[in-house]
TORGU-505179 format. One record per residue (C-alpha): residue number from 1; chain; x, y, z. Coordinates in steps of 0.2 Angstrom, whole numbers. Layout:
! residues N
 kolke filo    px    py    pz
   NUM    A     X     Y     Z
...
//
This chain:
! residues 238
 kolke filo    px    py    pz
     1    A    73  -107  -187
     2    A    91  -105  -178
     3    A    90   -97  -161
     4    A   103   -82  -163
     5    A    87   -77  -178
     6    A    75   -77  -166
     7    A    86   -65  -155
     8    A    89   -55  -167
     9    A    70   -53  -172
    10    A    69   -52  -153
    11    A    80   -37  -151
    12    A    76   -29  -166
    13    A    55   -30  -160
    14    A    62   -22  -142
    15    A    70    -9  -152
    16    A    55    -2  -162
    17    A    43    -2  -149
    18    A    57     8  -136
    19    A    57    19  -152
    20    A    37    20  -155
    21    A    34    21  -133
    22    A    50    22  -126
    23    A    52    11  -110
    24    A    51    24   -93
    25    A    52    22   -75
    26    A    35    13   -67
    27    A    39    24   -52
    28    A    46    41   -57
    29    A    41    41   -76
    30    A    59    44   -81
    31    A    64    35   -98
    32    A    74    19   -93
    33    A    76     1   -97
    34    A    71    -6   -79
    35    A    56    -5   -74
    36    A    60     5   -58
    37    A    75    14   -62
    38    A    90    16   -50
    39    A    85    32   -43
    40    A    66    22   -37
    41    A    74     8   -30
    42    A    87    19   -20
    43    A    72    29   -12
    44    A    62    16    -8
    45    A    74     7     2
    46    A    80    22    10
    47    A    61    29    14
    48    A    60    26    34
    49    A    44    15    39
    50    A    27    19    41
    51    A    24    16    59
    52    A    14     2    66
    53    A    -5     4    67
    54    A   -13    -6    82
    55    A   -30   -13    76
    56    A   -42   -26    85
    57    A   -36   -40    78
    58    A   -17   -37    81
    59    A    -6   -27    70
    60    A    -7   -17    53
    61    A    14   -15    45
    62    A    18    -7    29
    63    A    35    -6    20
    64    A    31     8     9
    65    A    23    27    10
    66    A     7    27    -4
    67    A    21    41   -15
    68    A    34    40   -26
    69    A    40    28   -30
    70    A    27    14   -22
    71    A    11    27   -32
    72    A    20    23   -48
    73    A    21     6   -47
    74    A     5    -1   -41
    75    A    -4    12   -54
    76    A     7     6   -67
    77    A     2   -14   -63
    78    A   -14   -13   -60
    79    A   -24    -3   -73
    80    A    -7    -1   -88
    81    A    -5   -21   -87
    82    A    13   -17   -81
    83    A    15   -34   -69
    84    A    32   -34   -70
    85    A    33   -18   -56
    86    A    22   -26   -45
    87    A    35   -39   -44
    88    A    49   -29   -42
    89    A    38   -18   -28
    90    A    34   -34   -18
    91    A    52   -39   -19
    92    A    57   -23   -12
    93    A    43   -21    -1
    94    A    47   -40    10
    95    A    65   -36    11
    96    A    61   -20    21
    97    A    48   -30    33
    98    A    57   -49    33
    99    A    69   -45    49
   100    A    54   -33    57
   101    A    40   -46    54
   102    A    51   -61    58
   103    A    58   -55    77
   104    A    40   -61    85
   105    A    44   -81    76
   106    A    38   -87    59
   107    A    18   -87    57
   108    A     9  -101    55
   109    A     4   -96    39
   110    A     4   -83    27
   111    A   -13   -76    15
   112    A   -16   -65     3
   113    A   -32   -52     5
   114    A   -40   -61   -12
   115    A   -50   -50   -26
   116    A   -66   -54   -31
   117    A   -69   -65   -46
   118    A   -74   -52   -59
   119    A   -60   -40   -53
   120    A   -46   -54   -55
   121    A   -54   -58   -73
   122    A   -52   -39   -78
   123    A   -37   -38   -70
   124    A   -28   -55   -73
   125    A   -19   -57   -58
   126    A   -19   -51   -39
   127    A    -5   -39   -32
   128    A    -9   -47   -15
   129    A    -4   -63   -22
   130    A    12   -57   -28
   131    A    17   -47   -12
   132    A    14   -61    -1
   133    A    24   -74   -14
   134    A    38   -60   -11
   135    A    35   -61     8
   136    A    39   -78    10
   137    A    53   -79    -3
   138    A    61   -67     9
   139    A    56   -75    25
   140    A    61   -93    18
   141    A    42   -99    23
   142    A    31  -108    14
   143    A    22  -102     0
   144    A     5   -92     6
   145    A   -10  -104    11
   146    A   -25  -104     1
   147    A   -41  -102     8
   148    A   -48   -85    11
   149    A   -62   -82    -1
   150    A   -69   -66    -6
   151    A   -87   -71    -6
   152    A   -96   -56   -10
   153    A   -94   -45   -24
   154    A   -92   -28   -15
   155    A   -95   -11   -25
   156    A   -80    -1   -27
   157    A   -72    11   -11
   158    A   -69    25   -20
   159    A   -75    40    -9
   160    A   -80    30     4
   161    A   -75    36    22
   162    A   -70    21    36
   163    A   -88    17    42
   164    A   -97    16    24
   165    A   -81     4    19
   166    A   -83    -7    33
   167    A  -100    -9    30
   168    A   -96   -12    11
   169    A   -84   -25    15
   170    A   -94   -34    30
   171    A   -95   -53    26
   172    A   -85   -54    10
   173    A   -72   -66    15
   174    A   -72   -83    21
   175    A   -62   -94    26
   176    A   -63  -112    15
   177    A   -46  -122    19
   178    A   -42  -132    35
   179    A   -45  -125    52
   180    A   -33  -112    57
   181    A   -22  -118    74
   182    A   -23  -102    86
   183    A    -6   -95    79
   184    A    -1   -81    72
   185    A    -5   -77    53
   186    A     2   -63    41
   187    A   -14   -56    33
   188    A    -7   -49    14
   189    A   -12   -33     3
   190    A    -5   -22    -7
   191    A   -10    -5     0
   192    A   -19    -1    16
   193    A   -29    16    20
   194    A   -42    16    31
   195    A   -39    -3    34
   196    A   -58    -8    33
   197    A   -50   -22    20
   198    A   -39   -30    32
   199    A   -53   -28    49
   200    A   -63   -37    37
   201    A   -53   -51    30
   202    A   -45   -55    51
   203    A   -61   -56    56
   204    A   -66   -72    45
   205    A   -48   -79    49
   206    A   -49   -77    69
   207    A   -66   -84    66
   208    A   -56   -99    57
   209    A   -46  -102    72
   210    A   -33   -91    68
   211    A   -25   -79    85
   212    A   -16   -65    81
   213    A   -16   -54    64
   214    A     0   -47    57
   215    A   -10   -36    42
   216    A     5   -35    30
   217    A     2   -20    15
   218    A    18   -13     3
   219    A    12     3     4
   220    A     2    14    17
   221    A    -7    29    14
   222    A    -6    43    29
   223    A   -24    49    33
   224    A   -25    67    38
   225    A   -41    69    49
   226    A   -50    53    47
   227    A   -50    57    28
   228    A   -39    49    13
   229    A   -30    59     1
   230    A   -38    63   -16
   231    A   -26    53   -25
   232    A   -26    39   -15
   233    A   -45    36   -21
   234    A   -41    38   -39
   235    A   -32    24   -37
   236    A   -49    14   -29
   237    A   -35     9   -13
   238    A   -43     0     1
//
């Protein structure tokens, strides 16, 4: 079968299912054949940067406000099988951090917060590994390290304020590569709240040998009085 068929076919398939469900905007919901369109990408490299949240275990950055068109996106990957804006988030997401994240010196390595086993078969990838894939890319570093286990199934943290997710998430990870070397490591996520996910995650690092934390997220959402938004726990964020 000839190769200019199969485009043909090809094309011809794209065309009935943009007539059927036309393509639209993962951030906006705008009709449009990227899946953020201009107008998305625009704003999110325009948006100004959440500002640093100190923690115990070093530092929390995000690239990205939890709104338009970050909200879109993430929803749109993880519960419409729409992976592809994930990618393009992440992608977004390093190039606003890269020069921030890189004035202190490279890390010594780079890891993604991992999901737990049942929630990565439902799902079929982690947005954490693709943020921190993005990260690198940017940064020219290695690609992240493997090693940090989720070894705890942990019930979801949908209403949950900061204390119950804290407890929900205590002794879920675990580090299983080789011991870390006292330098500094960028923790990766895709969304941070309260950041009971991230305290969670550093604390078996540190206890791996690691020193500092840079907790990395593409998005953040703003609390308003200890409490998250009621959108932000539709979307089950951490």
């Amino acid at each position: 079968m000839s190769s200019w068929w199969l485009d043909a076919v090809s094309e011809g398939l794209a065309r009935l299912a943009d007539t059927v469900a036309p393509r639209r905007c993962a951030g906006c919901d705008a009709p449009g054949a990227h899946v953020l369109c201009e107008v998305c990408v625009e704003l999110a490299l325009a948006l100004p940067l959440p500002p640093p949240r100190a923690a115990a275990y070093g530092v929390c950055r995000a690239a990205l406000p939890l709104a338009p068109p970050a909200r879109g996106a993430i929803h749109a990957a993880k519960y419409h099988g729409r992976r592809r804006a994930i990618h393009v988030l992440a992608a977004l997401a390093a190039e606003r951090l890269a020069s921030e994240l890189l004035a202190a010196g490279p890390p010594e390595a780079v890891v993604a917060v991992p999901l737990g086993a049942r929630r990565r078969r439902l799902r079929g990838f982690n947005q954490a590994e693709v943020a921190a894939a993005a990260l690198c890319l940017a940064c020219r570093l290695p690609p992240p390290r493997p090693g940090l286990r989720r070894v705890r199934e942990t019930p979801a943290q949908v209403g949950l304020g900061e204390a119950e997710r804290l407890c929900n998430l205590s002794a879920a990870f675990r580090w299983d590569g080789d011991r870390l070397g006292g330098g500094t490591v960028w923790l990766v996520d895709d969304v941070v709240t309260t950041g009971a996910t991230f305290a969670a995650a550093a604390y078996a690092l540190q206890q791996a040998g690691a020193g500092r934390i840079e907790a990395v997220a593409m998005a953040s959402c703003i609390r308003r009085r200890g409490r998250e938004s009621a959108r932000t726990g539709q979307l089950g964020m951490l």
